[in-house]
BAGU-573567 format. One record per atom (N, C-alpha, C, CB): residue in three letters; x, y, z. Coordinates in pm, whole numbers, padded with zeros to 5 digits, always signed. Atoms other than C-alpha are relative to their C-alpha. Glycine has a CB too. Layout:
N
AlaXYZ ...
! end
This chain:
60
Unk-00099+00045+00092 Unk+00633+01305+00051 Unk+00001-00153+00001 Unk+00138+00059+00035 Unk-00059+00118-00034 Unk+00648+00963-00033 Unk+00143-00055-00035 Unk-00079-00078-00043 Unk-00181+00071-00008 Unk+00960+00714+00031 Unk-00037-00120-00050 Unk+00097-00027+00174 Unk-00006+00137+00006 Unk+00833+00343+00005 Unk-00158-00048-00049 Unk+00053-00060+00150 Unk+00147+00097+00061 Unk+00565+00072-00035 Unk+00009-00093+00118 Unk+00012-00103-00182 Unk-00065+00111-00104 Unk+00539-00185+00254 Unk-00088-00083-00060 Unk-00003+00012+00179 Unk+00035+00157+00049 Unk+00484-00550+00205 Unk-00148+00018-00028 Unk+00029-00136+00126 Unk+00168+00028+00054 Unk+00121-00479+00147 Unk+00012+00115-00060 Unk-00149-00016+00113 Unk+00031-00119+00084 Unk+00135-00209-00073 Unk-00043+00174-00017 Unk-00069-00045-00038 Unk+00092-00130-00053 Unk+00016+00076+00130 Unk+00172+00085-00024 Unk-00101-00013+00219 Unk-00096-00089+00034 Unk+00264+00387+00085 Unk+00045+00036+00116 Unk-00037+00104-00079 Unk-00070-00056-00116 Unk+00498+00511+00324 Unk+00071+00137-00026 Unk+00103-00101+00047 Unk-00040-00096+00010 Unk+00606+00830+00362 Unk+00018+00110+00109 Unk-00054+00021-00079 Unk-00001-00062-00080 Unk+00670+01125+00501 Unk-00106+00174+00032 Unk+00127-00009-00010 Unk+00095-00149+00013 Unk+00391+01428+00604 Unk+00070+00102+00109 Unk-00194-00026+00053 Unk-00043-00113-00060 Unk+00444+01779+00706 Unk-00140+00081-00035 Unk+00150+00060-00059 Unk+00125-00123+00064 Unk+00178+02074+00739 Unk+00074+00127+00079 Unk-00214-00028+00065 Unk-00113-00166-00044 Unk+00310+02456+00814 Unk+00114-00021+00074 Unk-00076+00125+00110 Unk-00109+00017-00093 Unk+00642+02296+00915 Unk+00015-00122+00110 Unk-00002+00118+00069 Unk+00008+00060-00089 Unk+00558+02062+01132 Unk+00006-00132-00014 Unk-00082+00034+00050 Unk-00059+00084+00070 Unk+00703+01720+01093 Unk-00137-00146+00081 Unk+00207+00004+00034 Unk+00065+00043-00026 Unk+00366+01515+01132 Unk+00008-00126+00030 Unk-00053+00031-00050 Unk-00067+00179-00066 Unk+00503+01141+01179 Unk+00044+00066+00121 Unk+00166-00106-00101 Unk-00037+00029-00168 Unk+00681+01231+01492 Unk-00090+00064+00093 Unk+00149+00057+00047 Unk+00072-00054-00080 Unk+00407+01417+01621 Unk-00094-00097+00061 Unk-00056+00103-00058 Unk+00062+00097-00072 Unk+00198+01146+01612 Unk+00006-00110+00078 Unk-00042-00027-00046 Unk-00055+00129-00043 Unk+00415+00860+01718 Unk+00036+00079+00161 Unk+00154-00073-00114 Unk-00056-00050-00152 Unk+00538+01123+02032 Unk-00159-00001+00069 Unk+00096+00193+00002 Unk+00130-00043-00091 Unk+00175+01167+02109 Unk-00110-00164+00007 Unk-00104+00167-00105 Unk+00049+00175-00031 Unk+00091+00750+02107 Unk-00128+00000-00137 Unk-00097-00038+00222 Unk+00104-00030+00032 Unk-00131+00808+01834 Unk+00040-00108-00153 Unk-00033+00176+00005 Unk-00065+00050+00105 Unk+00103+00613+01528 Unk+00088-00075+00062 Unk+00053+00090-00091 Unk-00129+00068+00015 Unk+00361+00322+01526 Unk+00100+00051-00050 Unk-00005-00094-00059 Unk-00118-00002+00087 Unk+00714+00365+01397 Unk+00094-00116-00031 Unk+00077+00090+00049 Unk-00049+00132+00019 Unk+00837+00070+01201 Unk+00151-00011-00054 Unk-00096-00067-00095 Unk-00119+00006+00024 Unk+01208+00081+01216 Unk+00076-00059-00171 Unk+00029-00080+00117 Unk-00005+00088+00149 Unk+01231-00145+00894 Unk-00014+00112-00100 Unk-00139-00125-00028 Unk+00033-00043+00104 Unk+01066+00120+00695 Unk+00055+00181+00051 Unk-00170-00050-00037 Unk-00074-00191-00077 Unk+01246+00464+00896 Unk+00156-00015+00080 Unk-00138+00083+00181 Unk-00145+00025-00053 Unk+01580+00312+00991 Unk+00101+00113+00045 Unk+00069-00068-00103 Unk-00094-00074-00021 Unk+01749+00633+00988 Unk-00081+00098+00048 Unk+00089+00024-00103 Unk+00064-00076-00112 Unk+01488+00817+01191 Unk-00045+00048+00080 Unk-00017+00016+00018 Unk-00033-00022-00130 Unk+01648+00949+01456 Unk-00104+00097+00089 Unk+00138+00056-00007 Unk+00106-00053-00077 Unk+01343+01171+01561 Unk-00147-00051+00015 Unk-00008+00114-00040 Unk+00108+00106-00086 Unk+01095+00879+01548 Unk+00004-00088+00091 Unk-00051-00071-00057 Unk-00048+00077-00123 Unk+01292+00673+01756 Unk+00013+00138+00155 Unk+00190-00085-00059 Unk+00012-00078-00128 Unk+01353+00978+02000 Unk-00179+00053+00058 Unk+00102+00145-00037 Unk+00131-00083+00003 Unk+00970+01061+01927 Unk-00074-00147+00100 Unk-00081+00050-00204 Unk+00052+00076-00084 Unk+00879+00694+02074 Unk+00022-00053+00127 Unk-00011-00063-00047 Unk-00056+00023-00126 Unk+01119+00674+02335 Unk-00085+00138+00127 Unk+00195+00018-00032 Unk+00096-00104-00076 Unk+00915+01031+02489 Unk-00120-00048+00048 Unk-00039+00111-00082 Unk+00172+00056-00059 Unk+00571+00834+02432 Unk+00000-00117+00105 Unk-00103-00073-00141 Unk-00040+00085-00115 Unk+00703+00547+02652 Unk+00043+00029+00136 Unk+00087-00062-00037 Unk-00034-00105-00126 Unk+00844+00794+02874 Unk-00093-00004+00102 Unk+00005+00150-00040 Unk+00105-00071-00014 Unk+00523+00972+02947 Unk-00109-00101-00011 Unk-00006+00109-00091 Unk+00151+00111+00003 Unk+00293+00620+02922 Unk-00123+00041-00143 Unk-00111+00039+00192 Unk+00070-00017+00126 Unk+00146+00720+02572 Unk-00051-00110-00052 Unk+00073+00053-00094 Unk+00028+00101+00081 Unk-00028+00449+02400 Unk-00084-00010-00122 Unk-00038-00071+00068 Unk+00048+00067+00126 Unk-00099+00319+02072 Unk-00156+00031+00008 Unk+00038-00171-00008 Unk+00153-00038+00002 Unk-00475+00433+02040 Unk-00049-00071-00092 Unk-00038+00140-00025 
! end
C-alpha cells in the first residue's frame, strides 16, 4: 500500500504478504531502517526496532 514520497522521491509505504505485516518483519529482523519522520505513528516499528537492538540485530 502506498502512504508517501520521501525527499527523494522513492515511495513509502506499507507491504504485507498472506497477512504478514512485512516492514516490521524486516526492521525486527535488522534487515530495514525505520524512519520515524515517515512512520510516526508506528507503534510496531518502533517496538519492532527496539527487539532488533534487544537481540544485537543489525542493519545488513
Amino acid at each position: 500500500m502506498f502512504v508517501d514520497k520521501d525527499r527523494y522521491g522513492r515511495l513509502v509505504g506499507k507491504a504485507y504478504s498472506k497477512g504478514v505485516y512485512l516492514n516490521e518483519l524486516m526492521v525486527r529482523e535488522g534487515y530495514s531502517w525505520w524512519y520515524r519522520d515517515y512512520a510516526k505513528n508506528e507503534i510496531a516499528l518502533e517496538m519492532a526496532e527496539k527487539a532488533a537492538r534487544k537481540n544485537k540485530k543489525e542493519i545488513r
